[in-house]
PQR file of N, CA, C, O and H, with PARSE charges and radii, in Angstrom:
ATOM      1  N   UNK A   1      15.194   0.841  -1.469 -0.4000 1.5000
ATOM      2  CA  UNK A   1      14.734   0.901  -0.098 -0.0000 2.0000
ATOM      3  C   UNK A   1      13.360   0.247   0.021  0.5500 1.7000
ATOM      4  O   UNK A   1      12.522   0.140  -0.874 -0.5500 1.4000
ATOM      5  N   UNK A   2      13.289  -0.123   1.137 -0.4000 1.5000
ATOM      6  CA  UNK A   2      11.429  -1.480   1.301 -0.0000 2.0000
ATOM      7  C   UNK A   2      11.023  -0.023   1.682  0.5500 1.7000
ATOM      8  O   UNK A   2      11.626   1.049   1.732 -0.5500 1.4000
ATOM      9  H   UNK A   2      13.971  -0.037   1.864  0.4000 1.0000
ATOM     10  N   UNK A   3       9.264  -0.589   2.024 -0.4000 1.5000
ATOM     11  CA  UNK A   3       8.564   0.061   2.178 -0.0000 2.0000
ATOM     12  C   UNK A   3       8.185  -0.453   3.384  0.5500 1.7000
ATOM     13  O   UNK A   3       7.748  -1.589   3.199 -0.5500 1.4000
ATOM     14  H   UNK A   3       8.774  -1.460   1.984  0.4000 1.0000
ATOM     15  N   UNK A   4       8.147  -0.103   4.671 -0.4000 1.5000
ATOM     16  CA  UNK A   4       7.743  -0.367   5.963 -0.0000 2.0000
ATOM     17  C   UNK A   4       6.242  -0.027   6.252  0.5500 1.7000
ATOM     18  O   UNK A   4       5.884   1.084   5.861 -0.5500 1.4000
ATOM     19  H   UNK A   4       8.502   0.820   4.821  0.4000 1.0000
ATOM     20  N   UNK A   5       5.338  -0.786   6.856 -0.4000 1.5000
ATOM     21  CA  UNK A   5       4.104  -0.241   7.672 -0.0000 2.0000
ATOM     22  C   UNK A   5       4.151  -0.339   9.067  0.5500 1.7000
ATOM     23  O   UNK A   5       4.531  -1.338   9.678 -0.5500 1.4000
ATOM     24  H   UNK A   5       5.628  -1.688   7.174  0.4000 1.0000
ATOM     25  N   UNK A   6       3.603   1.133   9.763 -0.4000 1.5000
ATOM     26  CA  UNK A   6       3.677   1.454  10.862 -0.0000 2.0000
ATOM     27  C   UNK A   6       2.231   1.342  11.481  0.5500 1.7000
ATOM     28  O   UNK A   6       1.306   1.115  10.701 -0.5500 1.4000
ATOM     29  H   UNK A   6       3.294   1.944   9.266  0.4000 1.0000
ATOM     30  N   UNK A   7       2.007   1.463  12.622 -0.4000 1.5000
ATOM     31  CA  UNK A   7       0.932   1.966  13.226 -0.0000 2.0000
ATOM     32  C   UNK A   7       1.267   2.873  14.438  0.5500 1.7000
ATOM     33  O   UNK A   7       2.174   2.532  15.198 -0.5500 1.4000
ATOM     34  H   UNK A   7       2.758   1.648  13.255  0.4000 1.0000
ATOM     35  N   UNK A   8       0.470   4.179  14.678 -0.4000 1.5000
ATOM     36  CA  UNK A   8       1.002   4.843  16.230 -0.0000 2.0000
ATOM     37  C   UNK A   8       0.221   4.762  16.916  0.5500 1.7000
ATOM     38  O   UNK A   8      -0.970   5.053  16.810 -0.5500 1.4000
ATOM     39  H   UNK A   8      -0.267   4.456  14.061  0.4000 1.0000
ATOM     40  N   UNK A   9       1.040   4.169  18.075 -0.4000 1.5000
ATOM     41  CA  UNK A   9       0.284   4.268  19.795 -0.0000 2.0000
ATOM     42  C   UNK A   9      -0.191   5.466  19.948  0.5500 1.7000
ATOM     43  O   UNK A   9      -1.195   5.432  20.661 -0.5500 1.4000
ATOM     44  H   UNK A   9       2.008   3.932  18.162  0.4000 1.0000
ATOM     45  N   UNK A  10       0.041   6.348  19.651 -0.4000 1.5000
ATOM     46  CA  UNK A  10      -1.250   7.807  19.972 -0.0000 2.0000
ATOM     47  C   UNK A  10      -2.412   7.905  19.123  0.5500 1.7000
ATOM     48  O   UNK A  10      -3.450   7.859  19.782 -0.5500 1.4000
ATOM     49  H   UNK A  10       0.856   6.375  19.073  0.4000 1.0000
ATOM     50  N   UNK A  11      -2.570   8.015  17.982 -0.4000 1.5000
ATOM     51  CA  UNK A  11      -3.982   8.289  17.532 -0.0000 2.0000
ATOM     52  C   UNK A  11      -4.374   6.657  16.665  0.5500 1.7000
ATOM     53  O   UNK A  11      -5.470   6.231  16.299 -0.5500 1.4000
ATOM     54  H   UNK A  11      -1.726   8.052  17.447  0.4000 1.0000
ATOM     55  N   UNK A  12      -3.502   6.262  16.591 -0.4000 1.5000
ATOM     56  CA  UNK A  12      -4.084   4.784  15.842 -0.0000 2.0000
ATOM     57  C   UNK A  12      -3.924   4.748  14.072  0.5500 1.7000
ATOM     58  O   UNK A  12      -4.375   3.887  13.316 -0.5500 1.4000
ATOM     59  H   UNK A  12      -2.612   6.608  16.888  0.4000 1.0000
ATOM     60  N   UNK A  13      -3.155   5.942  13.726 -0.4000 1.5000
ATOM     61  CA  UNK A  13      -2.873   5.960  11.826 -0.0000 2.0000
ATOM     62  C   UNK A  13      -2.215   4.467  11.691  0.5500 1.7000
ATOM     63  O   UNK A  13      -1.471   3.904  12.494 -0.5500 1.4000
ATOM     64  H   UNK A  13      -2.789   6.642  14.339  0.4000 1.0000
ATOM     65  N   UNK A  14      -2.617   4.082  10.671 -0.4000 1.5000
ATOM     66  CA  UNK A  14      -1.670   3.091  10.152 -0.0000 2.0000
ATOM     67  C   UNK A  14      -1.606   3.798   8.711  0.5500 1.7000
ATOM     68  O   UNK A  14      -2.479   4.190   7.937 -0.5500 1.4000
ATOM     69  H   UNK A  14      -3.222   4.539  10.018  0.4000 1.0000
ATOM     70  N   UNK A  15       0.206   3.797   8.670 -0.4000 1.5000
ATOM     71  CA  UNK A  15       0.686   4.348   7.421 -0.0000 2.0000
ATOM     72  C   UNK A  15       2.007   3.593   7.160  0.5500 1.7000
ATOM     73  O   UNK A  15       2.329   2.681   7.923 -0.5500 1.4000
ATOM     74  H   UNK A  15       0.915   3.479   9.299  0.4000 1.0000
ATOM     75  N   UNK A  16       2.710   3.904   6.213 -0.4000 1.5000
ATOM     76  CA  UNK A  16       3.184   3.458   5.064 -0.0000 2.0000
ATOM     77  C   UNK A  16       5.006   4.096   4.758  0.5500 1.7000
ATOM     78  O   UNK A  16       5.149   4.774   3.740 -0.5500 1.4000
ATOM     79  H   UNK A  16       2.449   4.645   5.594  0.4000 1.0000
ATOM     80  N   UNK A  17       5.719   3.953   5.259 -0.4000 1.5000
ATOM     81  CA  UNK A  17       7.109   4.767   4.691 -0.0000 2.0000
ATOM     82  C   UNK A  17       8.324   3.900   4.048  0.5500 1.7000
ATOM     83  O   UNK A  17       8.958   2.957   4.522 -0.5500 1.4000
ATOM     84  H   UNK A  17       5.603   3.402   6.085  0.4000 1.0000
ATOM     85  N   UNK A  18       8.418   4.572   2.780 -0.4000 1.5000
ATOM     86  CA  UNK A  18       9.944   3.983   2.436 -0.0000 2.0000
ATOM     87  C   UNK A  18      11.144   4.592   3.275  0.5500 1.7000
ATOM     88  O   UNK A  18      11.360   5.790   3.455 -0.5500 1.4000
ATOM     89  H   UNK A  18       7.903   5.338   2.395  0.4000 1.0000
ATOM     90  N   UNK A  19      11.888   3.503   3.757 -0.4000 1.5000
ATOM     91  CA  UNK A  19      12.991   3.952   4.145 -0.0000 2.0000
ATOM     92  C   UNK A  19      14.442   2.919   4.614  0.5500 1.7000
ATOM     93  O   UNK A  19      14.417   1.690   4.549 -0.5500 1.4000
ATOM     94  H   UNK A  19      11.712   2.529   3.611  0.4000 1.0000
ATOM     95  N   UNK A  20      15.193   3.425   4.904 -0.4000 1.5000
ATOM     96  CA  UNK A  20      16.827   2.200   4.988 -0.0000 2.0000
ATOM     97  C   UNK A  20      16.571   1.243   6.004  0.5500 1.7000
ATOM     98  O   UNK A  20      16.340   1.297   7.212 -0.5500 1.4000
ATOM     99  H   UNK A  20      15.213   4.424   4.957  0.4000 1.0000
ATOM    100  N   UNK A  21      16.663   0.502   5.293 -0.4000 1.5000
ATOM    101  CA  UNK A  21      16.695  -0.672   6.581 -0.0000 2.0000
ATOM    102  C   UNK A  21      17.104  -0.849   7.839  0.5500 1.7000
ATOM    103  O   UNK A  21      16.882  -1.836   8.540 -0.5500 1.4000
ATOM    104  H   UNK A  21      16.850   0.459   4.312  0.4000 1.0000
ATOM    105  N   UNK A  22      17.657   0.040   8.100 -0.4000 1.5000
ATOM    106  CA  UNK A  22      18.721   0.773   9.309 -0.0000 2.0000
ATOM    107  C   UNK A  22      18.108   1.425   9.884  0.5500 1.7000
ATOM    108  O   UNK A  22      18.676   1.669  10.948 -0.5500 1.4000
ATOM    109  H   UNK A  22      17.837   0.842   7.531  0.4000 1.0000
ATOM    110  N   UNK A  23      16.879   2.064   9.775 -0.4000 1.5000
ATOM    111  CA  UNK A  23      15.978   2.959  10.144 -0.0000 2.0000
ATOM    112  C   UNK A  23      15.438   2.172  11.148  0.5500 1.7000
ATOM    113  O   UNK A  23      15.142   1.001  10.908 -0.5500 1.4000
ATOM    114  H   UNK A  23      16.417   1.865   8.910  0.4000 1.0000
ATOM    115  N   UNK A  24      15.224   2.808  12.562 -0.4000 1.5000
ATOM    116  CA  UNK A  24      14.662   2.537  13.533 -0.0000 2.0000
ATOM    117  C   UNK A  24      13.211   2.838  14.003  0.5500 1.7000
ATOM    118  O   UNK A  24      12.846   3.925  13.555 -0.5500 1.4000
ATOM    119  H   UNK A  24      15.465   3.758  12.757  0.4000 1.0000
ATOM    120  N   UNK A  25      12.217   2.189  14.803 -0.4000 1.5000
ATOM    121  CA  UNK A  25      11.137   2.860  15.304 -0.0000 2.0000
ATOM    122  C   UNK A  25      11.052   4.128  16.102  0.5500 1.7000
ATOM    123  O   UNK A  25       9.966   4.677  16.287 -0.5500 1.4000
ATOM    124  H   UNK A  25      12.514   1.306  15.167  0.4000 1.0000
ATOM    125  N   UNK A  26      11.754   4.423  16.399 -0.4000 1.5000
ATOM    126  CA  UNK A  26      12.176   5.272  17.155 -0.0000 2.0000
ATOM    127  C   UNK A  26      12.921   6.908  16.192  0.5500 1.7000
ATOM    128  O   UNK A  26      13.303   7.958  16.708 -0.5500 1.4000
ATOM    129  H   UNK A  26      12.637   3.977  16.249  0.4000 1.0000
ATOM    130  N   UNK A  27      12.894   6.533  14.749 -0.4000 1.5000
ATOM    131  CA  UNK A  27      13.479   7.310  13.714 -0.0000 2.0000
ATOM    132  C   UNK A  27      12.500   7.890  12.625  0.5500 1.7000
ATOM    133  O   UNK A  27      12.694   8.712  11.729 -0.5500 1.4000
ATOM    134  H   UNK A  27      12.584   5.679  14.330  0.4000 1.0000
ATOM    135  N   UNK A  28      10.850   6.848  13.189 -0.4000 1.5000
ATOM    136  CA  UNK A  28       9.669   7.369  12.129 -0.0000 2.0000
ATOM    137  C   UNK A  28       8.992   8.173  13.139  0.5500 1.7000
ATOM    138  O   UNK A  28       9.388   8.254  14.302 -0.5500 1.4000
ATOM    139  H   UNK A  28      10.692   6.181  13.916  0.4000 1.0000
ATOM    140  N   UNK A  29       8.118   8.677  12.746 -0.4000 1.5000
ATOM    141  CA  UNK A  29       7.323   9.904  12.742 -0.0000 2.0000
ATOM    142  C   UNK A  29       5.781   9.347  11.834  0.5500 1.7000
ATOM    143  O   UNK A  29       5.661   8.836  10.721 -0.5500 1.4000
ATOM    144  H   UNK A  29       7.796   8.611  11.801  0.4000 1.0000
ATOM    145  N   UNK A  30       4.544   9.800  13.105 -0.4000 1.5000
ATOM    146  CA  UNK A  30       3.596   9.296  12.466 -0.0000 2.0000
ATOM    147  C   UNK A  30       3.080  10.774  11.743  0.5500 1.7000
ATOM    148  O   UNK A  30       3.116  11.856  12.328 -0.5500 1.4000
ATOM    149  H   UNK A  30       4.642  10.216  14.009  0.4000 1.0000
ATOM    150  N   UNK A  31       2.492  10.523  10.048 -0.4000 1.5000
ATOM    151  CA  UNK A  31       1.996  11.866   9.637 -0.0000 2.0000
ATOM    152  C   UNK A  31       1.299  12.197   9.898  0.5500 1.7000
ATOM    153  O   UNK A  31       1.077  13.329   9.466 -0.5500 1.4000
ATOM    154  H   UNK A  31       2.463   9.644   9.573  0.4000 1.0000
ATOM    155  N   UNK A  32       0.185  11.536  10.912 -0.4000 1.5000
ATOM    156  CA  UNK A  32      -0.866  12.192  11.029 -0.0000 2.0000
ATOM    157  C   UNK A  32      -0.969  13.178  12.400  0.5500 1.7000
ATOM    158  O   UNK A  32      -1.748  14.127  12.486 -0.5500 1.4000
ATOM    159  H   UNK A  32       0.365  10.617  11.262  0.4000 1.0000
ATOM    160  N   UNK A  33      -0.063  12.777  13.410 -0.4000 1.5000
ATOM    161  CA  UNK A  33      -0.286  13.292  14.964 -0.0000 2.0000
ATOM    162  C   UNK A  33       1.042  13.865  14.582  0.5500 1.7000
ATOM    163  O   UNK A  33       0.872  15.033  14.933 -0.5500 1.4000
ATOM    164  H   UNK A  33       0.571  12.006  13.341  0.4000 1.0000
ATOM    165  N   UNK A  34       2.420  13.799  14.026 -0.4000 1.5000
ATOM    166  CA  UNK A  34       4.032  13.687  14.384 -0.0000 2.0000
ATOM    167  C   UNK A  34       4.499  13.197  15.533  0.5500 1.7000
ATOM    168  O   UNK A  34       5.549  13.674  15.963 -0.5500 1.4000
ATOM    169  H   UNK A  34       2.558  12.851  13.741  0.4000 1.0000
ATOM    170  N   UNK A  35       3.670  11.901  16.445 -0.4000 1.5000
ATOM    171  CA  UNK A  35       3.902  11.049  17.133 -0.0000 2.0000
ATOM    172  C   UNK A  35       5.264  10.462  16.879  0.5500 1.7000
ATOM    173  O   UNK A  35       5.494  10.425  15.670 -0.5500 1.4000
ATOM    174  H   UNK A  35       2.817  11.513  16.095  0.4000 1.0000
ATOM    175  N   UNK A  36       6.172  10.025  17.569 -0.4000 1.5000
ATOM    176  CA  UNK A  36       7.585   9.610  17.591 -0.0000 2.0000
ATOM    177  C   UNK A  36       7.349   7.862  18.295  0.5500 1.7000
ATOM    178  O   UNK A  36       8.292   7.076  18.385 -0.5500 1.4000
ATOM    179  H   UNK A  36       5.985  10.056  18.551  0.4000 1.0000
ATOM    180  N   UNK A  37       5.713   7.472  18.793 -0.4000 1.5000
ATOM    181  CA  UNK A  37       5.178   6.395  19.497 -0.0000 2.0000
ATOM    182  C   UNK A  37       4.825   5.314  18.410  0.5500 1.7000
ATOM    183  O   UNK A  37       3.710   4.805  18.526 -0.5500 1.4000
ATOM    184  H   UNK A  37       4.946   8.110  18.719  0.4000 1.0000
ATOM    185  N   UNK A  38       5.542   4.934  17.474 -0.4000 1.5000
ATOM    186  CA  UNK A  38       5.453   4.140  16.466 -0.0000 2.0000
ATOM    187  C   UNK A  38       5.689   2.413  16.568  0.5500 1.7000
ATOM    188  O   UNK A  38       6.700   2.110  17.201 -0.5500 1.4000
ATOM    189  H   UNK A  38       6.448   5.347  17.380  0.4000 1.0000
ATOM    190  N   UNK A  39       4.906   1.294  16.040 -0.4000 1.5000
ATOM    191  CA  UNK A  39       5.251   0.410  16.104 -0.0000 2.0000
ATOM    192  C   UNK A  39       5.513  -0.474  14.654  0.5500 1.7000
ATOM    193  O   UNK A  39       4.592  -0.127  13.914 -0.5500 1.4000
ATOM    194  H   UNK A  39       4.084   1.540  15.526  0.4000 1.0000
ATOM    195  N   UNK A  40       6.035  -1.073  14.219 -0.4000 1.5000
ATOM    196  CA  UNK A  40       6.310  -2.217  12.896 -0.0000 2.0000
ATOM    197  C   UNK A  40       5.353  -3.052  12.411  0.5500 1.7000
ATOM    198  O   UNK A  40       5.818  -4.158  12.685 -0.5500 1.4000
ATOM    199  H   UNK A  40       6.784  -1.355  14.820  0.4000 1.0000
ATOM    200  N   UNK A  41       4.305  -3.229  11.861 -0.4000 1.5000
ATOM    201  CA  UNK A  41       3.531  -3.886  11.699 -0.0000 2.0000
ATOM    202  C   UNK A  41       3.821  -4.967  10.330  0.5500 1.7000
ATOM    203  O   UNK A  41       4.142  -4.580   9.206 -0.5500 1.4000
ATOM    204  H   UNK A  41       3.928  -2.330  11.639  0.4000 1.0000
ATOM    205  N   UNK A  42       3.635  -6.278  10.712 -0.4000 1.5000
ATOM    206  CA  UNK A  42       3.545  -7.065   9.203 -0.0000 2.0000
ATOM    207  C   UNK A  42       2.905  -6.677   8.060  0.5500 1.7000
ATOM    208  O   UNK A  42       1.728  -6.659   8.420 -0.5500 1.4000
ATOM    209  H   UNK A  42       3.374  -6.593  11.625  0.4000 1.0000
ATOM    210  N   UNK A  43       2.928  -6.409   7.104 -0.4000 1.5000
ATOM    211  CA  UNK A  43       2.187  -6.100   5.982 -0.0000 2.0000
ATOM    212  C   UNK A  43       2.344  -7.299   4.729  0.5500 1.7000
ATOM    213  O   UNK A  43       3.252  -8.021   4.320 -0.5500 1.4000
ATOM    214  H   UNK A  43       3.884  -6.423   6.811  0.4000 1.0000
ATOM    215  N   UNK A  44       0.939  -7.063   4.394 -0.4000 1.5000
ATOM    216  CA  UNK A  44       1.652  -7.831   3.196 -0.0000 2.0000
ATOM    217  C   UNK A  44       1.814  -7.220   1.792  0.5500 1.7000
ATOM    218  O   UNK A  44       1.672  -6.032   1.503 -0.5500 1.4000
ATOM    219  H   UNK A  44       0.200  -6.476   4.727  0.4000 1.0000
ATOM    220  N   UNK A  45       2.249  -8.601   0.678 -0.4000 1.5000
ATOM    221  CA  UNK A  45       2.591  -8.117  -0.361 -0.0000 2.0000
ATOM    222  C   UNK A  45       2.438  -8.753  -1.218  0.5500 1.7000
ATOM    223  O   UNK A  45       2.590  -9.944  -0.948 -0.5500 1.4000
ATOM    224  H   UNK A  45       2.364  -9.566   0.913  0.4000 1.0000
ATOM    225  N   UNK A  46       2.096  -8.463  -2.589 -0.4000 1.5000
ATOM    226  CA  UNK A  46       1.584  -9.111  -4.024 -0.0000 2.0000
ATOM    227  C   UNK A  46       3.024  -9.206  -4.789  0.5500 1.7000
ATOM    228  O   UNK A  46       4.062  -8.546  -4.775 -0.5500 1.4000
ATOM    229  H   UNK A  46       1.973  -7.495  -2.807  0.4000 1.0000
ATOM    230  N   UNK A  47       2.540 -10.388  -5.476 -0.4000 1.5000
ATOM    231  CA  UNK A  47       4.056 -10.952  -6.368 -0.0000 2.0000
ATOM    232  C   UNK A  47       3.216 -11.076  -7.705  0.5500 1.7000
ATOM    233  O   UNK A  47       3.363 -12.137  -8.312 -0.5500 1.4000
ATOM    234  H   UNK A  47       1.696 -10.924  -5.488  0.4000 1.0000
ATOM    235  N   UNK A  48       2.433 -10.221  -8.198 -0.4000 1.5000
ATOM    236  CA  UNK A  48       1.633 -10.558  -9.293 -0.0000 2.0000
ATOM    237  C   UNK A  48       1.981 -10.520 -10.647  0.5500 1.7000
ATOM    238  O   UNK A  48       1.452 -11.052 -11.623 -0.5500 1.4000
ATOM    239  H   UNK A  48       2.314  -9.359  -7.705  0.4000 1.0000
ATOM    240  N   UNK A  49       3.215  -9.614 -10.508 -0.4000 1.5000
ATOM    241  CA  UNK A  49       4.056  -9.553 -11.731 -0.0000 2.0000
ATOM    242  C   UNK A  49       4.958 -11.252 -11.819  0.5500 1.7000
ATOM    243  O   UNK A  49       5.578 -11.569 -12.834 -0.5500 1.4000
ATOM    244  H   UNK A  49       3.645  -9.182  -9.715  0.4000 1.0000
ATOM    245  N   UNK A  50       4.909 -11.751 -11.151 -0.4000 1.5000
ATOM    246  CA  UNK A  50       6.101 -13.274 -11.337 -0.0000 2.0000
ATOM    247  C   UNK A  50       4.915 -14.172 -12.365  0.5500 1.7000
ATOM    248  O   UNK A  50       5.136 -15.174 -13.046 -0.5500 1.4000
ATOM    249  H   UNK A  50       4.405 -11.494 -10.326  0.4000 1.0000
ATOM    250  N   UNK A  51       3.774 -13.504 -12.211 -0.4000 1.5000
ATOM    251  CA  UNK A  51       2.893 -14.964 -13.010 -0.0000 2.0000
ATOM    252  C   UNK A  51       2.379 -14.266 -14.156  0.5500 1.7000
ATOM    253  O   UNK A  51       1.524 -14.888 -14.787 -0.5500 1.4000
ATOM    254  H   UNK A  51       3.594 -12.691 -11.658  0.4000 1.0000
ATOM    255  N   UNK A  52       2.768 -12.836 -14.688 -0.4000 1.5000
ATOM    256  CA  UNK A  52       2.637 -12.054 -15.622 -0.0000 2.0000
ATOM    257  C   UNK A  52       4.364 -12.513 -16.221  0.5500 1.7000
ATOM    258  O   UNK A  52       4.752 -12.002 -17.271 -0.5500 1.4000
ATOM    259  H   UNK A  52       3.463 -12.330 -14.175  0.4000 1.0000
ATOM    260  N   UNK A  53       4.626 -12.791 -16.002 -0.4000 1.5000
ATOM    261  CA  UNK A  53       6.701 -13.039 -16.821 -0.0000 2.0000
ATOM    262  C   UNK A  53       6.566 -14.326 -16.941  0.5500 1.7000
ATOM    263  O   UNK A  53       7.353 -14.854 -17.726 -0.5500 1.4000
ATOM    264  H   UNK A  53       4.311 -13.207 -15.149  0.4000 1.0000
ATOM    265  N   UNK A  54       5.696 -15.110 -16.325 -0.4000 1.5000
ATOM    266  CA  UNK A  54       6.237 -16.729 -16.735 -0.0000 2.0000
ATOM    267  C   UNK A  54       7.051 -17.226 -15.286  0.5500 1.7000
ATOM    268  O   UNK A  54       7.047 -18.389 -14.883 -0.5500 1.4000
ATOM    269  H   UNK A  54       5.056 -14.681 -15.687  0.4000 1.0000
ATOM    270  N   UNK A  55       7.724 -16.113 -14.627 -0.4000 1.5000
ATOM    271  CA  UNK A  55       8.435 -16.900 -13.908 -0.0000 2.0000
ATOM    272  C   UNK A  55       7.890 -18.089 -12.697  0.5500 1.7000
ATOM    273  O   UNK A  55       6.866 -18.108 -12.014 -0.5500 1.4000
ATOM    274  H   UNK A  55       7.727 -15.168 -14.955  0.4000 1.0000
ATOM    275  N   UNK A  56       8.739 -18.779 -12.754 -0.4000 1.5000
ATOM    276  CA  UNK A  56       8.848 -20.227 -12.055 -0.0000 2.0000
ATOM    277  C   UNK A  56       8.084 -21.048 -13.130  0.5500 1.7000
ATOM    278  O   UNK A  56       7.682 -22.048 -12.536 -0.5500 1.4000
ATOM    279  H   UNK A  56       9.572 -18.764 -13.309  0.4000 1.0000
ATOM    280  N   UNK A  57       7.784 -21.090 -14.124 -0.4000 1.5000
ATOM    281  CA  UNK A  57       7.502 -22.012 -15.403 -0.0000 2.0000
ATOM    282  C   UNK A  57       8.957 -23.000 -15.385  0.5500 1.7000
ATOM    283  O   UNK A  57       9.958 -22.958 -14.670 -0.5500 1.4000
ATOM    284  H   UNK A  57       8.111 -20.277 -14.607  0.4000 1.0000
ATOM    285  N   UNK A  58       8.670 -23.632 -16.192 -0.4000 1.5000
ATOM    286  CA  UNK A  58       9.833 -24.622 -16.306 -0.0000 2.0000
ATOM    287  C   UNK A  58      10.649 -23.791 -17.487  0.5500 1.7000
ATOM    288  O   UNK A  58       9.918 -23.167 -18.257 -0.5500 1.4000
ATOM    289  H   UNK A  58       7.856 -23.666 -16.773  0.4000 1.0000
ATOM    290  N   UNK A  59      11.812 -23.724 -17.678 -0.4000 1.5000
ATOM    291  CA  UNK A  59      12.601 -22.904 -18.352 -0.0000 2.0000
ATOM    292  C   UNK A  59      13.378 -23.889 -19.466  0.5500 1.7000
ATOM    293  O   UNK A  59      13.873 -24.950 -19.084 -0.5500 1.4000
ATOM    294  H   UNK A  59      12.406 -24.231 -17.054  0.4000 1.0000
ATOM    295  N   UNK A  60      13.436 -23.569 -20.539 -0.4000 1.5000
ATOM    296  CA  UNK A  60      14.009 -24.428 -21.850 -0.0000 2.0000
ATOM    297  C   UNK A  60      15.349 -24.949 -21.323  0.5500 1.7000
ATOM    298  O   UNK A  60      15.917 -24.282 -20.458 -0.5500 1.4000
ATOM    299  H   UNK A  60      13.034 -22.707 -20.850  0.4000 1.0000
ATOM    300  N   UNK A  61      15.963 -26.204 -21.817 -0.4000 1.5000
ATOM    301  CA  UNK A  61      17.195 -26.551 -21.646 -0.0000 2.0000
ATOM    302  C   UNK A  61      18.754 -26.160 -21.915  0.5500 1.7000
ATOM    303  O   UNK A  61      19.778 -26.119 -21.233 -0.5500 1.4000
ATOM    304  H   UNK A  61      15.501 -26.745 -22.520  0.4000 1.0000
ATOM    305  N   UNK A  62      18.217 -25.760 -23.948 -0.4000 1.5000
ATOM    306  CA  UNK A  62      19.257 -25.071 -25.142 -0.0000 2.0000
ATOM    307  C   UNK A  62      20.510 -25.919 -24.137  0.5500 1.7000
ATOM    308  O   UNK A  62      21.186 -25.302 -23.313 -0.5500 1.4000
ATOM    309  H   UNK A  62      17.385 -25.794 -24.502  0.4000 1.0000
ATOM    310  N   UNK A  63      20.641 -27.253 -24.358 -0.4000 1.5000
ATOM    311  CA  UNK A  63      21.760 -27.971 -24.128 -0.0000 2.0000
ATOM    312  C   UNK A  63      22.792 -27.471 -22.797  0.5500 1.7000
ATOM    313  O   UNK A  63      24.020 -27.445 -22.706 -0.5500 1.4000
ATOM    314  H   UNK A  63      20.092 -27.754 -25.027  0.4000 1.0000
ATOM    315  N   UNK A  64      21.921 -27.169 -22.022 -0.4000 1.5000
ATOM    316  CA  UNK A  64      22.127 -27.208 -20.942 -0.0000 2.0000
ATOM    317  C   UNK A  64      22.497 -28.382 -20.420  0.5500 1.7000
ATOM    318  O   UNK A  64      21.599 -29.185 -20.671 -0.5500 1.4000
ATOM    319  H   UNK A  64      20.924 -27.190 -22.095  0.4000 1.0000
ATOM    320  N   UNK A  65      23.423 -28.925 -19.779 -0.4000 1.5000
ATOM    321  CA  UNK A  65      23.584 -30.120 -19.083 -0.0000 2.0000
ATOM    322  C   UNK A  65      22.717 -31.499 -19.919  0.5500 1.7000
ATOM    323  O   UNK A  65      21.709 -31.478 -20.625 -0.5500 1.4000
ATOM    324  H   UNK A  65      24.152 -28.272 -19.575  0.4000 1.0000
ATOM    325  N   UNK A  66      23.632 -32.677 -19.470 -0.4000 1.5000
ATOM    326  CA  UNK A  66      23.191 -33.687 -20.543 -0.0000 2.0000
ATOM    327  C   UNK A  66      23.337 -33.747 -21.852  0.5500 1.7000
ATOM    328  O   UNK A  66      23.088 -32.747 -22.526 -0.5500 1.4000
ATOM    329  H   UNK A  66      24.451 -32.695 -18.897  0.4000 1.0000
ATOM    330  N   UNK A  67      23.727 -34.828 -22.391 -0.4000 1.5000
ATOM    331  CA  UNK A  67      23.920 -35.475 -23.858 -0.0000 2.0000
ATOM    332  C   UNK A  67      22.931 -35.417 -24.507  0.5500 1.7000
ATOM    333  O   UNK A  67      21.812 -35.433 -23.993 -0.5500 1.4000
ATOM    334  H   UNK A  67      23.929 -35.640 -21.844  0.4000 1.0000
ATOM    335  N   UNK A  68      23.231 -35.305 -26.276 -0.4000 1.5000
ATOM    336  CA  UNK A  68      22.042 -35.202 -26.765 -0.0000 2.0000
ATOM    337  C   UNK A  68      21.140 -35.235 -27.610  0.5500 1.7000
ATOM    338  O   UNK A  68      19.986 -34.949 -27.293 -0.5500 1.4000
ATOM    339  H   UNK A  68      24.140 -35.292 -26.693  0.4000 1.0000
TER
END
């Protein structure tokens, strides 16, 4: 399940919930007021583990495609 960020039109929390993608604004609940006045906010996100693995490096051939 992602992790969604919210903000609520009543007191102004911006917080944080995992939940199904199916899950509606209208289905969160802010923790700080239990406001039901919730909106979706962009968040972002770190990929810092892809350059800790190597990935997108160029990857060995081991006779992969091509003569040799």
């Amino acid at each position: 399940m992602p992790i969604y960020e919210y903000i609520c039109d009543k007191c102004n929390d911006r917080f944080s919930v995992l939940q199904s993608i199916h899950a509606k604004d209208k289905d969160t609940e802010c923790p700080k007021c239990s406001s039901k006045k919730v909106k979706k906010v962009m968040s972002s996100f770190c990929c810092s583990a892809a350059s800790d693995t190597g990935f997108g490096s160029t990857m060995p051939s081991h006779g992969l495609g091509g003569g040799g």
